[in-house]
C-alpha positions in Angstrom: 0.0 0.0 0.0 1.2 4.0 -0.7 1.7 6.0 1.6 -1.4 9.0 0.6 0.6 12.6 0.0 -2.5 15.7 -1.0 -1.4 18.8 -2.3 -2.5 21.8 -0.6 -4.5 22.7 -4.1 -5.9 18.9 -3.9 -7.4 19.7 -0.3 -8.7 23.0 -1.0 -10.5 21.9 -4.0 -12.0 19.0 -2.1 -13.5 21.2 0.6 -15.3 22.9 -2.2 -17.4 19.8 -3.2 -20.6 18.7 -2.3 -20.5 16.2 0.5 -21.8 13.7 -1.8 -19.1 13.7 -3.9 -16.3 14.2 -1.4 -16.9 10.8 -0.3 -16.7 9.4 -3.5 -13.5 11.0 -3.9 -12.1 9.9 -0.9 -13.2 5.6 -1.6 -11.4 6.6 -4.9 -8.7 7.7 -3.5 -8.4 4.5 -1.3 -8.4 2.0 -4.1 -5.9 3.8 -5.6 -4.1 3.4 -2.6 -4.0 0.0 -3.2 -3.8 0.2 -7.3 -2.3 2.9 -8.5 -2.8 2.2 -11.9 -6.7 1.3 -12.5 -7.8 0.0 -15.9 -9.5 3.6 -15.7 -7.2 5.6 -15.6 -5.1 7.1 -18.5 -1.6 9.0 -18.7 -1.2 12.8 -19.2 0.1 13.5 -22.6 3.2 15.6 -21.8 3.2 15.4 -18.0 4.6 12.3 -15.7 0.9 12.2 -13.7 -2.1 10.2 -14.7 -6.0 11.1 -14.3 -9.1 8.9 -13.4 -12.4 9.7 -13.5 -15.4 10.1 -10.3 -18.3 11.5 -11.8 -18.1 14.4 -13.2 -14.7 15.1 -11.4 -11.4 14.2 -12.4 -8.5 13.4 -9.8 -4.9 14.1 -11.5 -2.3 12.5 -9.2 1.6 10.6 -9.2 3.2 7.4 -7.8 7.0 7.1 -6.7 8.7 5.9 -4.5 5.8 3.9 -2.3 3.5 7.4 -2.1 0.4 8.5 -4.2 0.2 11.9 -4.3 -3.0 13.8 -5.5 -2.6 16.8 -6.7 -5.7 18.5 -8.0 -9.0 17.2 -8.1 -11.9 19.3 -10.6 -14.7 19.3 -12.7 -13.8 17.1 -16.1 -16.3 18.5 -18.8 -14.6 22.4 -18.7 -11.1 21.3 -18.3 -11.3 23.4 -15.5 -8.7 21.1 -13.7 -6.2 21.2 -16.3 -5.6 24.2 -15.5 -4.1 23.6 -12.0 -1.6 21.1 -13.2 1.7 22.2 -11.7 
């Protein structure tokens, strides 16, 4: 299992979401915990992170090194959390 690293961008755009959807975030965030690479999920073209899909939202996170690390989580359909990609 990885160790679970959130950014400070990650946490601040999770205490913006509904409750509903903050729990489904954080059960996501547990499996990937334990699989860090879903079926689901899919590389960034040009970046070392990958993305996977909850709803409507769209977690973009790392591995290394025994640690997951979110880094922002957003709204998929406006790209929205592209935009935060450091």
């Amino acid at each position: 299992m990885l160790a679970i690293r959130i950014s400070k961008r990650a946490e601040k755009d999770q205490r913006r979401l509904p409750a509903k959807h903050r729990r489904q975030i954080a059960v996501k965030i547990a499996q990937l915990q334990g699989t860090p690479v879903p079926p689901d999920s899919k590389k960034l073209a040009g970046y070392p992170y990958r993305r996977v899909d909850v709803g409507e939202y769209r977690i973009i996170y790392q591995t290394g090194k025994g640690v997951l690390e979110i880094l922002c989580i957003g709204k998929r359909n406006d790209g929205e959390v592209y935009r935060h990609i450091p």
